[in-house]
BAFI-3210 file (N, C-alpha, C; in Angstrom, 3 decimals, decimal comma, padded with zeros to 6 digits):
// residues 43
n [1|2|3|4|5|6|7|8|9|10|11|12|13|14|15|16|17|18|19|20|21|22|23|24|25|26|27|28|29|30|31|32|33|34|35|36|37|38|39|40|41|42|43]
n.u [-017,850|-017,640|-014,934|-013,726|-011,732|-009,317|-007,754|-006,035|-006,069|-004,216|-004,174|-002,952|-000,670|-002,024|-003,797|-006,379|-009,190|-009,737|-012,461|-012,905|-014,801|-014,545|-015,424|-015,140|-015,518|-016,125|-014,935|-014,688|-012,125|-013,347|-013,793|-016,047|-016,831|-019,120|-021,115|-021,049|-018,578|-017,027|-017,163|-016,059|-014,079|-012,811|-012,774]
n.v [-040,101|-038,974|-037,034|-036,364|-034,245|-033,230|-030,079|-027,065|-023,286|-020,586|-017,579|-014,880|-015,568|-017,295|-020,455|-021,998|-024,929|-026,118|-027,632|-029,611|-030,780|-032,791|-033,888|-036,578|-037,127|-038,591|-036,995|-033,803|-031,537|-029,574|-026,659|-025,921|-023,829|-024,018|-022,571|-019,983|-017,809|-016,967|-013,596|-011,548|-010,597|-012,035|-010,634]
n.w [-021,469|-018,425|-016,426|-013,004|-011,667|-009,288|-008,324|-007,768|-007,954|-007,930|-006,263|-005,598|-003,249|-002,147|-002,027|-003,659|-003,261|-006,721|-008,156|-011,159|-013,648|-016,710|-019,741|-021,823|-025,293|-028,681|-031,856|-033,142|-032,250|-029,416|-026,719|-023,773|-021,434|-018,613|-016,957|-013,819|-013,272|-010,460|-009,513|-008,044|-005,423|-002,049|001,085]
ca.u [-017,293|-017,381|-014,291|-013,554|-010,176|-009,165|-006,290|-005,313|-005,607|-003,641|-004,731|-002,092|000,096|-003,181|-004,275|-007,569|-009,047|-010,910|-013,047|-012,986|-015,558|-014,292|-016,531|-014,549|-015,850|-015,458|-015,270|-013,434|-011,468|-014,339|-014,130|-016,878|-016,769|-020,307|-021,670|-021,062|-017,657|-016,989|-016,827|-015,789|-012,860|-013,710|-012,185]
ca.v [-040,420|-037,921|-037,445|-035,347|-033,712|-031,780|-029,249|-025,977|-022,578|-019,440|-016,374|-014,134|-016,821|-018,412|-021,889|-021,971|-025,669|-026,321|-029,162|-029,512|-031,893|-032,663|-034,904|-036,888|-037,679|-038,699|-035,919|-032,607|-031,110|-028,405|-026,406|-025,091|-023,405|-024,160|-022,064|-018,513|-017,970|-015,632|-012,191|-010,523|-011,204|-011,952|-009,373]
ca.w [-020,181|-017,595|-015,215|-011,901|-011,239|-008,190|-008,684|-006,883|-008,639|-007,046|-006,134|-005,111|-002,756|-001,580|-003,399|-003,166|-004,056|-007,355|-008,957|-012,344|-014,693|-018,179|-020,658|-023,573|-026,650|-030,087|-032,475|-033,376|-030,563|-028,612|-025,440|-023,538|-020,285|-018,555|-015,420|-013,892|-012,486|-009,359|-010,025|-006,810|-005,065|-000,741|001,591]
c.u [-017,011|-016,320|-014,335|-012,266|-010,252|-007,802|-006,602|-005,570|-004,872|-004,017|-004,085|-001,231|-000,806|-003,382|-005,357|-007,747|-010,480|-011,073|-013,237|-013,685|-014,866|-015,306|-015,067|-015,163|-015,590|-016,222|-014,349|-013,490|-012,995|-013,841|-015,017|-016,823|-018,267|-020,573|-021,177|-019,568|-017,819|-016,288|-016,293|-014,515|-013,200|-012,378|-010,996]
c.v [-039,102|-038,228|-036,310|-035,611|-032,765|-031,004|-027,929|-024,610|-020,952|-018,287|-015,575|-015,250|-017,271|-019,467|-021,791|-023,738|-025,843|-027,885|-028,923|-031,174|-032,121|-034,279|-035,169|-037,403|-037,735|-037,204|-034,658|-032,313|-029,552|-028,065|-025,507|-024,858|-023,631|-023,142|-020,951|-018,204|-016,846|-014,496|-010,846|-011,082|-010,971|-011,035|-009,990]
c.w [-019,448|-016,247|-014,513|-011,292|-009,845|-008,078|-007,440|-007,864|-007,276|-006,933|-005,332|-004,565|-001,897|-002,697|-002,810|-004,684|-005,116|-008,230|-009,678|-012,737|-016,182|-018,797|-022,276|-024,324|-027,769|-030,912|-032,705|-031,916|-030,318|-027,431|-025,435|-022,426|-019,601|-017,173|-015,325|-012,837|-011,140|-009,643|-008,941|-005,894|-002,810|000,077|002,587]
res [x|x|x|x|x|x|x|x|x|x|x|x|x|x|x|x|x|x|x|x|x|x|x|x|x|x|x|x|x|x|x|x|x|x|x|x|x|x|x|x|x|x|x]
***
């Protein structure tokens, strides 16, 4: 089952908004991070 969250993360006293995927399934506990985050911060 795949769900979609929308939360807030902070970045100095800006919220900037993010979407998050999570997948549950049966089985031992796992995390995996998937994709390429942002590496630069905008001016």
């Amino acid at each position: 089952m795949v769900q979609r969250v929308s939360t807030v993360a902070f970045q100095g006293i800006e919220a900037r908004a993010v979407d998050v995927q999570v997948q549950v399934a049966p089985g031992l506990p796992a995390f995996a991070i998937v994709g390429l985050p942002v590496t630069e911060l905008p001016e």
